[in-house]
N, C-alpha and C positions, 0 to 999 in steps of 0.2 A: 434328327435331320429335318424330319419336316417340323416341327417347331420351330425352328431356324426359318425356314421356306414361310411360313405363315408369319412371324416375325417379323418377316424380314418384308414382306407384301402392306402389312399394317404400317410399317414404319414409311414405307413408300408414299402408302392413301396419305397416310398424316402430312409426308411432307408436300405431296399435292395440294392439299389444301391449303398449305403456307402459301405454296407459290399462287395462289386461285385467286387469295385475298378473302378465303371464305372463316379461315382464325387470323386473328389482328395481328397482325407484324412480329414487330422484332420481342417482345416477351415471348411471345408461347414460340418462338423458333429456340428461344434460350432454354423454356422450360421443356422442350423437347429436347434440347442437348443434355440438360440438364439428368433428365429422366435416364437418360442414354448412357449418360456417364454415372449411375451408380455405381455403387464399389464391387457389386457383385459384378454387373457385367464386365467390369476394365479388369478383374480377377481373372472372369472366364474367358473373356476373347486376346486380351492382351500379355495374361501370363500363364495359365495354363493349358494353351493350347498353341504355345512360343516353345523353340528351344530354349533349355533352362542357360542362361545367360544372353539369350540374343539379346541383338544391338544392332542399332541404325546410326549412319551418322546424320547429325544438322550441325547447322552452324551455331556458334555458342548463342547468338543472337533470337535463335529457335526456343531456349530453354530459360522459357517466361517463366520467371517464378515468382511468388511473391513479394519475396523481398524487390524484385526487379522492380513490380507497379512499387512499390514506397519507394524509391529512387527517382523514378520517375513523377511521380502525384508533385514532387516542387517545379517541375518544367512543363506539363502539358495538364489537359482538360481528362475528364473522367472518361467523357467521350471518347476520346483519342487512345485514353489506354484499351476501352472497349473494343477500338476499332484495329487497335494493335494487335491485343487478342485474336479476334477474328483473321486478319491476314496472317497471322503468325501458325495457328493452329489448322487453317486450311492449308498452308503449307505443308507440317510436320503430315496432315491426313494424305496427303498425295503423294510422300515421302514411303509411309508406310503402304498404301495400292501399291506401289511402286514391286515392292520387293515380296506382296504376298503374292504368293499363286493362285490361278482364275479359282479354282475349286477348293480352298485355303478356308475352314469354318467360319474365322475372323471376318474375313472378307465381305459382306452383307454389310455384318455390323457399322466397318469400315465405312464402306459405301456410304448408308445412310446419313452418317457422322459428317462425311465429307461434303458431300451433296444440301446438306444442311449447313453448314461453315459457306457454301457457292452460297447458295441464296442470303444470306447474310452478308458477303462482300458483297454481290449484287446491290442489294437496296443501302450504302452504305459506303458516304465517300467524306472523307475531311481532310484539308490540307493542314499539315501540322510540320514546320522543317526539323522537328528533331522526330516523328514520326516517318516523314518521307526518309530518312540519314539511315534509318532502321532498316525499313523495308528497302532499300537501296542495297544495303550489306546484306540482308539475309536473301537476296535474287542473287546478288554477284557473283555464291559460288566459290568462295573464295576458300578453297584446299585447309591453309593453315590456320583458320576460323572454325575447324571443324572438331566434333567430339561425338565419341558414342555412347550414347543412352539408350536405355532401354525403350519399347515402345508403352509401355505401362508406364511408367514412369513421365513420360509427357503427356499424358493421358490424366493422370495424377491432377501432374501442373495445372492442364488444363482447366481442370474439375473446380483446383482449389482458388484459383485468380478468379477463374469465372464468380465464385463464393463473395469473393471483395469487391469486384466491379459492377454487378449489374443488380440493383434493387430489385428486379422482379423475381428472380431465385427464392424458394424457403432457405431461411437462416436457420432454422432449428432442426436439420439434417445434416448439416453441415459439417459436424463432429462422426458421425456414423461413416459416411463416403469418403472422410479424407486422410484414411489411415493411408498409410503404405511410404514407397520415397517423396524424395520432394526433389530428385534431379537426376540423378546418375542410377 
């Protein structure tokens, strides 16, 4: 527990500094999510310490995977998938606050993850129409657009696009963090 508490206070200062301007922008906000979403931690906080089958719903629009950026890389800019990313997975992070409870181990982790995904929409705007068409659908809410995934498993996702999209990540960890699902 206090591991967690001290953890979870470091992750905090670090991400103070992002927002201070005192570590440069958008890499090291990445290489902190980055860090964040090891396979160990997305193990610990999002599957063993989860009822063994829970499930959240999003919209399918939510369950960015990789194959999704190769669909998408003929229609828009890298940037753009970036910034999809980003708006996509501060979503799914809100989705899950949402449903942990205040005292919930996870929860920190969460936090942090999320609160780092803010600052990153924060500094971070591009108009794109088949980017806007996205986040359009994934705000609407829209009931029969919806499915349930685990929350490891978006977690996953997250991990493994982030691998494709952003050059400032090590590539040669790459194989080590990205075992597990890849959707459901």
């Amino acid at each position: 527990m206090l591991y967690n508490v001290l953890k979870a206070v470091y992750m905090m200062c670090a991400l103070c500094h992002l927002v201070s301007g005192h570590i440069n922008g958008r890499c090291n906000a990445i290489q902190l999510i980055h860090n964040e979403l090891s396979y160990k931690n997305r193990v610990t906080y999002m599957k063993d310490n989860m009822p063994i089958g829970y499930t959240i719903k999003v919209q399918n629009e939510e369950v960015y995977r990789r194959s999704n950026v190769t669909q998408l890389k003929h229609h828009v800019s890298n940037q753009d998938l970036q910034y999809l990313w980003i708006i996509i997975n501060a979503e799914i992070l809100q989705k899950i606050l949402k449903v942990l409870p205040e005292k919930h181990f996870s929860r920190n982790y969460i936090q942090v993850l999320s609160d780092t995904f803010d600052y990153m929409n924060d500094i971070n705007t591009y108009e794109n129409n088949v980017i806007q068409e996205i986040q359009r659908r994934i705000l609407q809410n829209n009931k029969a657009n919806w499915k349930d995934v685990k929350p490891k498993a978006l977690l996953d996702n997250c991990y493994k696009v982030m691998q494709d999209i952003f050059n400032c990540v090590g590539k040669s960890t790459a194989g080590l963090h990205s075992r597990g699902t890849s959707g459901n």
